[in-house]
C-alpha positions as CSV (number, residue, x, y, z in Angstrom):
1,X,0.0,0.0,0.0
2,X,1.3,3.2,-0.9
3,X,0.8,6.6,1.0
4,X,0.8,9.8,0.2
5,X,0.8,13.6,1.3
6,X,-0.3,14.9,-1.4
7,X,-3.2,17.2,-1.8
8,X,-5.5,15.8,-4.0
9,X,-7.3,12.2,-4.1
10,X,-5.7,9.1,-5.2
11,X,-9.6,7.5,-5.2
12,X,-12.4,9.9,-4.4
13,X,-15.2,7.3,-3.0
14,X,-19.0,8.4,-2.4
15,X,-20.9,6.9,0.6
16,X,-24.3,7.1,1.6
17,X,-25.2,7.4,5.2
18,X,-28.2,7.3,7.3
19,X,-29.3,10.7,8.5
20,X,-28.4,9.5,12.3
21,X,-24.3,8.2,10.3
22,X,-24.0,11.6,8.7
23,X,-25.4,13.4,12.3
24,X,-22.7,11.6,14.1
25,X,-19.8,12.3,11.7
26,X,-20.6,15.9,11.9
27,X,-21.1,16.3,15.8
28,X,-17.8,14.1,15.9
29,X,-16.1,16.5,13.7
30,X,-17.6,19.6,15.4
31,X,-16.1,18.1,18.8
32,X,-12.6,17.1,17.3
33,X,-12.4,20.0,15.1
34,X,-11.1,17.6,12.5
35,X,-12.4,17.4,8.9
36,X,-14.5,14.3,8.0
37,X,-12.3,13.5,5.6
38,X,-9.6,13.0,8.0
39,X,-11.5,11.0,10.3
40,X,-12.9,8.1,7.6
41,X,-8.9,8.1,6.8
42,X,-8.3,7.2,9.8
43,X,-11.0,4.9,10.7
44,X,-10.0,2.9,7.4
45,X,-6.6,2.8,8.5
46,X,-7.3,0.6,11.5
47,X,-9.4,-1.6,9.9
48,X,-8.3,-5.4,10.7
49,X,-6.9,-7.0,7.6
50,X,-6.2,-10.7,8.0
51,X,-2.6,-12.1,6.6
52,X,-4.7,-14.7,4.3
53,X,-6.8,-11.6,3.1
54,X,-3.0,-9.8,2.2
55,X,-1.8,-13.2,0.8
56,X,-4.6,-13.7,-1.7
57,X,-4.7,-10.3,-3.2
58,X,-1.0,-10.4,-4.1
């Protein structure tokens, strides 16, 4: 996996949310004073990925 600093988007990804996701995300964001952005960046980040999972995608 490659990472980057740069300033633009290497995917841009749309997601629909339930009124009650997209509430939480703001008020989270609000709190944090982080942009949502950020935040899904980060949540993505520490999602588990199995070494089976990393194996068979080679």
């Amino acid at each position: 996996m490659i990472m980057t600093n740069k300033k633009w988007a290497v995917k841009r990804i749309t997601v629909n949310l339930a009124a009650q996701e997209a509430e939480k995300l703001e008020q989270y964001c609000q709190q944090t004073g982080r942009p949502a952005t950020d935040v899904i960046r980060e949540l993505i980040r520490g999602l588990p990925i199995s070494e089976d999972t990393k194996e068979h995608s080679k």
